[in-house]
N, C-alpha and C positions, 0 to 999 in steps of 0.2 A: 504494500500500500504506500501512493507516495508521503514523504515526510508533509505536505501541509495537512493532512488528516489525521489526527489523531482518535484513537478509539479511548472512550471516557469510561469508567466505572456507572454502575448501573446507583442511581440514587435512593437510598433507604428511606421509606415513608417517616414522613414528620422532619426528617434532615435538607429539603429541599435546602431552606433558606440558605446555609450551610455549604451543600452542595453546587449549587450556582454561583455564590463567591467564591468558590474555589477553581472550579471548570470551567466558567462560562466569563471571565474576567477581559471585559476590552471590549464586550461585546454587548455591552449596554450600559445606561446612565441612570444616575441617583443610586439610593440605596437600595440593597435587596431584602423586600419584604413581601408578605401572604397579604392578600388585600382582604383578608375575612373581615368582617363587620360587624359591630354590636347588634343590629336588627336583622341580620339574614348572612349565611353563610354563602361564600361564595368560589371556593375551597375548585379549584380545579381539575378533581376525581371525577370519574362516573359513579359513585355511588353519592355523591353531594348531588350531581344533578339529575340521578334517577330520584333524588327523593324528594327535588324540587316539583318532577315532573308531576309523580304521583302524590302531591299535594297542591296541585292546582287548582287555584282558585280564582276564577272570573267575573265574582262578586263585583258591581260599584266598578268594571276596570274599565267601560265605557266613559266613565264621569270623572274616572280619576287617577286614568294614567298617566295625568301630566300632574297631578298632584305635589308639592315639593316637601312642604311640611303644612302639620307635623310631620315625621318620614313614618309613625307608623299609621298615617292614613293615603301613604301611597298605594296606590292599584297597581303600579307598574308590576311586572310579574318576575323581572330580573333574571330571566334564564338566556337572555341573548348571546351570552361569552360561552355558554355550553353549545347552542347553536353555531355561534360562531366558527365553532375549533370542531363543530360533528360531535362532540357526545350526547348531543341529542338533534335528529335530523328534523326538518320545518314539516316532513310528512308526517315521521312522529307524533309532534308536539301539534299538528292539527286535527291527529284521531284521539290527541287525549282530551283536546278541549272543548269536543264534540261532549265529550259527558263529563265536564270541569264544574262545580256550581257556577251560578252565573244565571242572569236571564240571557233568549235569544238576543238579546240590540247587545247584551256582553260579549256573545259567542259570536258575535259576527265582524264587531269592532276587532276583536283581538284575532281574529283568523283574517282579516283584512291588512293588517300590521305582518300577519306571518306572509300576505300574498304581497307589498312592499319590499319585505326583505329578498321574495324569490325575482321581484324586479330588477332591484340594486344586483341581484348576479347576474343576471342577462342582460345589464346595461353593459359590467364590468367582463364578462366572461365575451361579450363579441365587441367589444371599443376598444379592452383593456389599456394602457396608459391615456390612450387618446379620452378618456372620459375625464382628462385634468382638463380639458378645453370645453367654451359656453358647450351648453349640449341644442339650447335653442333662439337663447336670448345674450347678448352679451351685457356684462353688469360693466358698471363703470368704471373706468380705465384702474382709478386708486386701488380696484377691489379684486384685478384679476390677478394669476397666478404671476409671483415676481419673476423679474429676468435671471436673477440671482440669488443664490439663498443665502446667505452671508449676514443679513440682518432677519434670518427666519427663528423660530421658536426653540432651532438645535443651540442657538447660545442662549438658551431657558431664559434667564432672568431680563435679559435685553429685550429683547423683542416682547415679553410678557409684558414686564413693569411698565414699559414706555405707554400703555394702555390702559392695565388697569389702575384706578381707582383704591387701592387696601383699604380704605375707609365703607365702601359702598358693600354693605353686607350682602346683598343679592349679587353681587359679583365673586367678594373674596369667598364665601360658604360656598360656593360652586366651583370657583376653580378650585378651593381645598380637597374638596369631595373629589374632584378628578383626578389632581396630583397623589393622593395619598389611599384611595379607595380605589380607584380605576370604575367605576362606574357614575357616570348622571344617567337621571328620569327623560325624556324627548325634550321636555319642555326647559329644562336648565338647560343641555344641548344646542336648542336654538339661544335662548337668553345670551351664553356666552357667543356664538358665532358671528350674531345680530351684532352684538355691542364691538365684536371686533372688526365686521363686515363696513357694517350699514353705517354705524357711528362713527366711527374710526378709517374707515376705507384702508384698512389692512388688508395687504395680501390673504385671500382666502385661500391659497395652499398653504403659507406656513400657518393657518389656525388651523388645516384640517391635520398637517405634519403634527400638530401638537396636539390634536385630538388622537390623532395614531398610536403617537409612543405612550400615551397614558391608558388611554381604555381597553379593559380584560377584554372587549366585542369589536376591536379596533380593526375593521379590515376597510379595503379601499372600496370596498362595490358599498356598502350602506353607508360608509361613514363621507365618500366623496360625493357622493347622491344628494346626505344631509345638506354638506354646504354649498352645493349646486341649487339646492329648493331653494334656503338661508336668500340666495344674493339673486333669487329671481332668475339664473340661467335655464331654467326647466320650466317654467309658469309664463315669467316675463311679469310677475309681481315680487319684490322683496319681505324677508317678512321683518320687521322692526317691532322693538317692544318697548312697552314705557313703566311707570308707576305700579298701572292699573293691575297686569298683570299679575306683578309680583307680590300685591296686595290679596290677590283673586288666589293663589296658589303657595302663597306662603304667607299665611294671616298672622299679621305680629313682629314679621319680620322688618318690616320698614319702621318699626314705632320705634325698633332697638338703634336702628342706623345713627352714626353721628352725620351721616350728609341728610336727614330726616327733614333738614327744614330749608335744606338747600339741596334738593335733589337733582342729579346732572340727568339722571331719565324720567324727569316729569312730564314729559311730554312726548309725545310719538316723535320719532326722528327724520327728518327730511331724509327723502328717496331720489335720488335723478330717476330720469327714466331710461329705462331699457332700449336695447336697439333689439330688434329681429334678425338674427346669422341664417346663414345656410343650414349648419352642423354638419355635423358629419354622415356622407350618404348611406354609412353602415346602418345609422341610426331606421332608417327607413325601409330598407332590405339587406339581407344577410346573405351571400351566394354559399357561402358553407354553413348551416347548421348544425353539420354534423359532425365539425370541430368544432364551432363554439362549444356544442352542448355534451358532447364525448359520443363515444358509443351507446348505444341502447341495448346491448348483452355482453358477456363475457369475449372478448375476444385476445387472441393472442396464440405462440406458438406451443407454450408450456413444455414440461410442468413447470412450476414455480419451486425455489428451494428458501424463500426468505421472503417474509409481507415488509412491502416498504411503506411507511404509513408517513403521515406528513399534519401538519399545524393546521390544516385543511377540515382531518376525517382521524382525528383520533378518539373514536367511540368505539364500547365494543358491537355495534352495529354495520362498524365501516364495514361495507362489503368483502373487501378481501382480508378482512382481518379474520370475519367471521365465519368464510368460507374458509381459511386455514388453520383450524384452531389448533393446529398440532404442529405447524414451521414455526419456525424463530424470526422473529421482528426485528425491525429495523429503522432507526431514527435518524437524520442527521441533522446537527445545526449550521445552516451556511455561515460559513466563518466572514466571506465578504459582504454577503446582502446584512445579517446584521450588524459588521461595524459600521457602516455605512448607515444604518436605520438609528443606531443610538436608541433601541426601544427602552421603556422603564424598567426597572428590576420587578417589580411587582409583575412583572407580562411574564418572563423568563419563568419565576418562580410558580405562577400559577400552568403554565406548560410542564413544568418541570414536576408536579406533584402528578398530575397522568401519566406520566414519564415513569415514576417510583409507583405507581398502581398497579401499571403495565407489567411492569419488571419484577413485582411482586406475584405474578400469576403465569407469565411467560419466560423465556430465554432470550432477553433481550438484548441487543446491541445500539450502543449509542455512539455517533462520531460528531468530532464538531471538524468542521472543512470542506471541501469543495465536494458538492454531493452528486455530481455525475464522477466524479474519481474514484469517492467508495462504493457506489452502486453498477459501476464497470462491469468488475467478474462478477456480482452474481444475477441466479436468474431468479426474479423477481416478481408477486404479483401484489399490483396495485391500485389504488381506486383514485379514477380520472378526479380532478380537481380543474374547477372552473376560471380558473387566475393564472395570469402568464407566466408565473415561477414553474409554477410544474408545463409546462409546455415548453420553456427554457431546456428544464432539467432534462425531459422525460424523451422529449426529440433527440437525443446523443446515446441514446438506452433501445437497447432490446427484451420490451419489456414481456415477461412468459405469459402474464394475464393480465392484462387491463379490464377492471370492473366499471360498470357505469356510476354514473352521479346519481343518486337522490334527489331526484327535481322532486319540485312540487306538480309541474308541467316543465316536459321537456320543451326547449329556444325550439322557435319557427324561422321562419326566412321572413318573417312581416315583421309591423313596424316595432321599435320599443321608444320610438320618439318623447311618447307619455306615457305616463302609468294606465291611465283610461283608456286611450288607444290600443295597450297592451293588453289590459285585460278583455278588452275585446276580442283581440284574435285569439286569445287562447280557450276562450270561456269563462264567463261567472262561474268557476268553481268554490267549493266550500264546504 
């Protein structure tokens, strides 16, 4: 194997934290900590979010998913970062909340949010990078992605402080909660992007860069979507917030603020107006579907002697994990893609506790380095992943079994220019 790959020890459950400052050093920023939380675990196991699953609950999540405080009268349901990373797939988590409590207008809000997130991958899985660019509308020049990243959110404190506010409690309690928790509610989500978009005309990639390295759910297809809506390039309306909101959704909190009687968002914030773009012509027809969306059955030359699994589809439902439950597994960490990302240590650590799951029930190997070099000699079966990394990796590989993706509805060749549009060609499913 060449020298830049190194094979790591396999990490002992409960020693993560541990573990990642030891092996994983260079390869990400701040400190390494578990993002668990006093109101809900969030613990990067499959048995943490099988038990989130089977304790769903849909109650009030119509009326109070954007809820912010109190946090225990949030509706949001918090299982996104298990979706995220496949230990629990969107088909899944749609038969469970078919019989979740909840009225139907609950059951239909929150399976509508699961049919958004299967949008954000068919925006990102046939645009892929080109989805940094307007997708319909272009927002104002202040606000589009910078020429250079040099003043973006990777020198953390520069580019943050120079905006916020630390006095403005609906600001600092939000970005804390991001920094040190890895997760916000939707509506803190937009709060902050607004305040850096729309107020501020900050680069909206280095707020979505800094949406990235922080959140446990942090991928490019939902999270670049977000601030695509945020600045209006998907709509051709911005969304801005003021006071009102924060009043509406966190009662109390504005009476404690020291800006309370001089408030810098009392009032809705001026919007320029949008221009109308072309976009991009993918957006409106796809000539392959059948890479964007992978295969639709098992294909390959086989057998397989090893499951390569990936940040993708580490559940034990991923396809090939679970049609091989008797090979030995296989992980790597790109040693260049994340020095380059700078992700938080709390992201690493919450990967890295699946990782100590894994390794606790199989024969696992874990390498950090260049992951078409370790994955060379062997023959390998895997499960297609929607995102250009594995399309990088996967095209230099002879792969023995390629398993399909878990759509919720497999990519068409028609539009995904809107969400509305999209779900038209595919069907009101639910």
């Amino acid at each position: 194997m060449p020298a830049a790959s190194l094979r790591l020890p396999t990490p002992a459950p409960g020693r993560e934290i541990d573990w990642v400052t030891e092996h994983l050093h260079g390869l990400y920023s701040g400190p390494t900590r578990d993002a668990n939380t006093s109101h809900q675990e969030l613990s990067g196991t499959q048995a943490a979010a099988d038990r989130a699953l089977a304790a769903l609950d849909l109650r009030r999540y119509a009326s109070d998913r954007n809820q912010v405080l109190p946090v225990a009268a949030r509706g949001a349901t918090r299982l996104s970062a298990w979706i995220r990373h496949g230990l629990l797939s969107l088909p899944d988590v749609a038969a469970a909340a078919e019989h979740a409590p909840g009225s139907s207008g609950d059951r239909t809000k929150f399976i509508d949010e699961l049919w958004w997130q299967e949008y954000a991958r068919h925006l990102y899985a046939r645009l892929g990078p080109k989805m940094a660019h307007p997708l319909r509308y272009a927002p104002p020049a202040s606000t589009r992605s910078a020429s250079t990243r040099s003043a973006s959110i990777r020198s953390a404190s520069t580019g943050v402080d120079q905006i916020w506010d630390r006095e403005m409690l609906c600001m600092d309690a939000t970005r804390e909660e991001l920094e040190t928790e890895g997760y916000l509610v939707n509506q803190t989500r937009m709060w902050l992007s607004s305040h850096w978009t729309v107020r501020h005309g900050a680069p909206w990639r280095d707020g979505e860069d800094w949406f990235f390295r922080h959140l446990l759910d942090g991928s490019r297809a939902a999270n670049r979507l977000g601030w695509q809506w945020t600045i209006g390039a998907g709509t051709g309306k911005v969304y801005g917030f003021s006071r009102w909101q924060v009043n509406k959704r966190s009662p109390g909190l504005c009476a404690r603020c020291p800006r309370a009687s001089d408030c810098p968002i009392e009032d809705w914030p001026d919007a320029e107006e949008l221009s109308p773009v072309q976009g991009d012509p993918q957006l409106r027809h796809d000539h392959r579907p059948d890479l964007t969306g992978g295969p639709d059955r098992v294909i390959g030359s086989g057998p397989p002697a090893t499951v390569w699994i990936t940040a993708e589809s580490l559940g034990d439902t991923d396809p090939a994990l679970r049609a091989h439950d008797d090979l030995p597994v296989v992980f790597i960490w790109d040693e260049a893609l994340l020095r380059g990302l700078q992700l938080a240590g709390h992201r690493l650590v919450y990967l890295t506790q699946r990782l100590a799951e894994i390794g606790s029930k199989r024969d696992l190997q874990i390498w950090r380095g260049n992951p078409t070099e370790v994955l060379a000699s062997m023959s390998v079966a895997t499960t297609f992943a929607p995102v250009p990394g594995f399309r990088r990796i996967s095209r230099d590989l002879q792969i023995a079994e390629l398993h399909p993706w878990p759509w919720l509805a497999r990519p068409t060749d028609q539009t995904v220019a809107s969400y509305t549009a999209w779900r038209k060609t595919i069907g009101r499913k639910s």
